[in-house]
Phi, psi and omega in degrees: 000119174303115174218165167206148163259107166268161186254106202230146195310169181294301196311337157313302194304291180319320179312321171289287200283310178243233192204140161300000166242052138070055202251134168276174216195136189225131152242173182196128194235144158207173224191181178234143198240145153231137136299116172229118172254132201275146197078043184238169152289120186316148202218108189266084198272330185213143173256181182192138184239159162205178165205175204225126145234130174206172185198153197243128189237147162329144176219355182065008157229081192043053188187168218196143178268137183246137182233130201203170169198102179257169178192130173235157139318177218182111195233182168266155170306322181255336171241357168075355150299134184296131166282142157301293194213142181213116177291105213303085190339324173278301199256352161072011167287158146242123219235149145321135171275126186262042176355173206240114160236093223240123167211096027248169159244114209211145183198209177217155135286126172178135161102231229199138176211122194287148191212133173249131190252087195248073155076260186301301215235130173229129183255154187250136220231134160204135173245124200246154167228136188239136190207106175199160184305123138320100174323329195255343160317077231120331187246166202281328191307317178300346219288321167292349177248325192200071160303324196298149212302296178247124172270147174205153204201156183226134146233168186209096191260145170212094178252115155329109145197150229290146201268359198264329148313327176298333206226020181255133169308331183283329194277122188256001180228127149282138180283296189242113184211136213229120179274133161227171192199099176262156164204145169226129274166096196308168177287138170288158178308312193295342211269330192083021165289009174052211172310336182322090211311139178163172165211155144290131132258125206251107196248107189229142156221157168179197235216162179255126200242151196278310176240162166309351204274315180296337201268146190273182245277327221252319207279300191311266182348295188321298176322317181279336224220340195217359172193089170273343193302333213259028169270341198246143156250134174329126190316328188214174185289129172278177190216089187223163112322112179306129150327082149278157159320321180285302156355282176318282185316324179280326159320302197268004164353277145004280197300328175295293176338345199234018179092330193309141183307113144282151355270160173311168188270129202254000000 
């Protein structure tokens, strides 16, 4: 099998991730969360679904604002239900789920991207490693959810699509695009794990899907009925700070305390 790795202009990538006439665009992925710790047996804690809507806009100096609202889930393992409440296995608490509701998730194209090019199929490979002062640091409150200092994290992404779309001049979307995603990854805050030696690994694959219509039945209802906001991705670059979980969490604090359905009604 013939393959290269090429450096191919941003607008390809934007061609992959949204579309070049500034159209919004959904993926949906789902996976598995384990916990690894050392000298344990691997711990299959969660299965997790999500999904994304973004676009990608023009910005004129060859490059493009990437604008998103994303959400994941928490499902049980054994039966693919959203969790409520989840019993921590080590300390036997039972804590609130905080689901992962980050709107906006925002960024910028620009420049060159590396691509492996095998004939049919070309992926596109980002390896992110993330290192910044942990938001919940510091403060007393935090001290049972997330003390540690610095968050850092490795995610590792690949998205797959057929090479002849991809590279025809007429096209302003690529169609068919097939996602993977690992990620490692301190315990979430919400989970209450202190001090606890440890990591999350996060094994995810899924698609670029044509409507809310492909999402299953309970996701689609969330959408409708409790975050509708998050069907649309913002028209322009909002001039927000990006969303995270830790982010989320320290907002909403409160709320985690009294208990209240993550993610909150949007």
């Amino acid at each position: 099998m013939v393959s290269n790795i090429e450096e191919l202009d941003a607008s390809f990538w934007v061609k992959t991730r949204n579309s070049l006439a500034s159209q919004q665009t959904i993926l949906f992925w789902t996976g598995s969360i384990y916990a690894l710790i050392p000298n344990e047996p691997k711990h299959h804690l969660f299965k997790m679904a999500g999904m994304s809507v973004s676009r990608s806009l023009a910005n004129g100096d060859k490059g493009w604002d990437f604008t998103s609202r994303e959400l994941t889930y928490y499902l049980n393992p054994k039966t693919d239900r959203v969790l409520r409440h989840w019993e921590n296995p080590w300390t036997k608490e039972i804590v609130p789920v905080v689901h992962v509701a980050n709107s906006p998730v925002q960024g910028r194209f620009h420049g060159r991207f590396p691509a492996l090019i095998e004939r049919d199929l070309t992926t596109f490979m980002f390896d992110l490693f993330t290192h910044y002062p942990n938001p919940l640091a510091g403060d007393k409150r935090f001290i049972d959810y997330s003390p540690i200092k610095t968050y850092q994290a490795t995610e590792l992404f690949k998205f797959t699509v057929p090479t002849q779309e991809l590279l025809d001049p007429q096209t302003t979307e690529v169609s068919q695009v097939i996602l993977s995603w690992d990620r490692i990854g301190p315990w979430l805050p919400w989970m209450k794990m202190g001090t606890k030696p440890g990591q999350l690994v996060y094994s995810a694959h899924g698609s670029k899907v044509n409507d809310f219509g492909e999402l299953p039945q309970w996701l689609q209802e969330e959408l409708d009925y409790r975050l509708p906001s998050y069907k649309k991705a913002p028209t322009t670059k909002l001039n927000q700070e990006n969303m995270t979980s830790w982010r989320y969490f320290k907002r909403h604090f409160d709320a985690y305390l009294a208990g209240e359905h993550f993610p909150l009604s949007a």
